[in-house]
N, C-alpha and C positions, 0 to 999 in steps of 0.2 A: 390681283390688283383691286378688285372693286373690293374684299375682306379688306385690305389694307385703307386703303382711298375713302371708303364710304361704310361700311356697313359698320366698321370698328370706330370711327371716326368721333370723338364725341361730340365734335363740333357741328356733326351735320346728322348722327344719326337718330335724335330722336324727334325727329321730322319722318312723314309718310317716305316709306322709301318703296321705291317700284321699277326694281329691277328688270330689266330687257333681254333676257337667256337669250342668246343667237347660238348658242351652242349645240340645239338638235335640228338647227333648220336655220340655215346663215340667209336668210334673207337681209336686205339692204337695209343701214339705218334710220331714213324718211320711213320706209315703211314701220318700223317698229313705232316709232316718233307718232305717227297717224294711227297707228292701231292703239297706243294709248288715247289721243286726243279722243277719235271717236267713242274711245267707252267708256271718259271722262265723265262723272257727276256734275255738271255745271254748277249744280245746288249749291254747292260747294266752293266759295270764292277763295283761289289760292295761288300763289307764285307757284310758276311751273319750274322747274332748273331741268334743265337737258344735257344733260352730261358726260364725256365719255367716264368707265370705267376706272380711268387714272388720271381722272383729275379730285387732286386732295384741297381742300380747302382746309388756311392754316387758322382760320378765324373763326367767329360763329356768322352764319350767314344772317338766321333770320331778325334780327335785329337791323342789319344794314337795309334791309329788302321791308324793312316796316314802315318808312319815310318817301320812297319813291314812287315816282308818277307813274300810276297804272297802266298809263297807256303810251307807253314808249317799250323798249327791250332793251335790257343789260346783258353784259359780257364782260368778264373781268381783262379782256385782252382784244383789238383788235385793226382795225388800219383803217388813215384814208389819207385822200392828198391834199395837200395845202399848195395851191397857188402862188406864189411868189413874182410880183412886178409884172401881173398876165404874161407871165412868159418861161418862167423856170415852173415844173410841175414837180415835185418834190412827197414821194412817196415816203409813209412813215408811220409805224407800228404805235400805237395808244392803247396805253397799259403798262403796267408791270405784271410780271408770273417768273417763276421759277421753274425753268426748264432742265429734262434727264433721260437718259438712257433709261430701259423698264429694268436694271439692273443697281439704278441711280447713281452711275458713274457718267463724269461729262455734265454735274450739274453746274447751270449758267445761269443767270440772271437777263432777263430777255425785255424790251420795250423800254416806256420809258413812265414814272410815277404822273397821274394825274389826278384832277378830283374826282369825285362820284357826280355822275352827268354828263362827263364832256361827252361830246359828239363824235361817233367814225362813222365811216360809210355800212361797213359787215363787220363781226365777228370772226373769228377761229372758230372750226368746227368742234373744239371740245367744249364750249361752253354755251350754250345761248338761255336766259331768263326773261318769262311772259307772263303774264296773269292771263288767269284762267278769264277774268271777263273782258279781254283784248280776244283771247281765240275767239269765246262766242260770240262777241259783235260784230266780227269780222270773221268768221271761219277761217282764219288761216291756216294752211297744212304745209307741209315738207313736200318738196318736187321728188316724187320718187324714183326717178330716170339719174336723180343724182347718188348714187348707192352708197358709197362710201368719204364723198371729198366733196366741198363747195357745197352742200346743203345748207348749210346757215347762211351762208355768203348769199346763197338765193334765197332764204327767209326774212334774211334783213331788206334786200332791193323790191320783195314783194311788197314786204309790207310799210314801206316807203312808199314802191308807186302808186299802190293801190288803193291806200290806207293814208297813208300821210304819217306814218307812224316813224320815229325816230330811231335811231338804237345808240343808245349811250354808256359808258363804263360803267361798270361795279367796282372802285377802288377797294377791292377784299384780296388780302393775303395767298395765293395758294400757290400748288406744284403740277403740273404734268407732266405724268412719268413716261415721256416718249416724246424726242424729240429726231430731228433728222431731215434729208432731203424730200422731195415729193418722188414718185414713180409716176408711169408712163399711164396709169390710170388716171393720176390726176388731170394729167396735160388731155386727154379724150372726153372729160367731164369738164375743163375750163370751155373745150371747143365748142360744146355742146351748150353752154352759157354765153358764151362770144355771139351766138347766132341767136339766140334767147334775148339777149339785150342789145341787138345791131342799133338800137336806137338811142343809146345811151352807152356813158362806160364810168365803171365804178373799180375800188380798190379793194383787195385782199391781203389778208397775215400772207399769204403765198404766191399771190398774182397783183402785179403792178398795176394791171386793165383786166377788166372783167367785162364785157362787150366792146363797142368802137370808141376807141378812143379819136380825138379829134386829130387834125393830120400836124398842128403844135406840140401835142400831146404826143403824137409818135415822133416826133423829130427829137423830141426831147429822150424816149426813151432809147432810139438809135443811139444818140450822141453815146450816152451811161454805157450800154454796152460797150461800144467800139473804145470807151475809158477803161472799161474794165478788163477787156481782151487786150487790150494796151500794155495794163497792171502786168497781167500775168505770164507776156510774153517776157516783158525786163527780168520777171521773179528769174524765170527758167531760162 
């Protein structure tokens, strides 16, 4: 995937590429993430892209990435909730991408077209973009307790509370070759942000609430479910 996605890519590969072999020692992504930052040349001012493996980009990036504000974060895909008459909480994906099995059957068309800049709350974890002189003013790293799921989702809420720092779309073209339900790891790394943000609650590509939601906010959420267990009792 990454030969296919990046390394062949002409759109993205004659940029620094610096691939993350997990393959002789499966250490968790934040950590990989941090072992670059740290041995990052500052000297050096440069968009970071953090990527998984199969994510293709169908465009050229670094042209799009020549005009934006250094000190926000881009993701070509990602969520938040829009309030509606303080009373309807209304969860909702911002971006577009092209989603697929690693086989690339099942491909769908996911989120929804915005411009470069609008506002979410997180990212999806296959894409997050930072300049380099955002990490060094701020040190920011990846929570490494997060291993595989919700790492960005917790880089985007750091560096909002901490920072003040925003994260906004990259309207760029691309594909990820892997799409699908979440597993029972994710839901033990959401719990583990739930209690990390009891102070606050924010939205994800894959979680509705991401710490405490207010008790409107879960009335709301109750209702949708008990609509949607509704749905699929009539289905069946």
């Amino acid at each position: 995937m990454y030969d296919t996605c990046v390394r062949h890519n002409p759109f993205v590969n004659h940029h620094t590429l610096c691939p993350l072999d997990n393959t002789s020692e499966n250490k968790g992504v934040p950590f990989r993430y941090n072992q670059f930052l740290d041995a990052y040349d500052f000297s050096r001012p440069s968009w970071l892209v953090f990527c998984h493996e199969d994510v293709e980009f169908l465009q050229a990036v670094g042209p799009l990435l020549a005009s934006l504000d250094r000190h926000a974060l881009y993701g070509p895909i990602g969520a938040r909730t829009d309030i509606r008459w303080g009373l309807l909480y209304q969860w909702r994906l911002v971006g577009q991408i092209v989603e697929s099995n690693k086989d690339g059957s099942n491909a769908r068309t996911v989120g929804r077209p915005v411009p470069t800049g609008t506002p979410v709350e997180t990212f999806d974890c296959q894409c997050v973009i930072v300049h380099s002189d955002t990490v060094q003013r701020t040190g920011l790293r990846f929570d490494e307790r997060l291993t595989f799921d919700l790492y960005v989702e917790d880089f985007c809420i750091t560096a909002k509370e901490r920072h003040g720092i925003p994260s906004r779309i990259l309207a760029v073209a691309c594909r990820h070759w892997s799409g699908g339900a979440v597993g029972e790891r994710y839901y033990h790394q959401e719990a583990y942000l739930n209690k990390k943000y009891a102070h606050g609650c924010y939205t994800g590509t894959s979680s509705y609430s991401i710490g405490r939601p207010c008790a409107l906010r879960r009335l709301n959420e109750s209702v949708k479910r008990f609509i949607r267990k509704s749905c699929v009792k009539k289905k069946s």
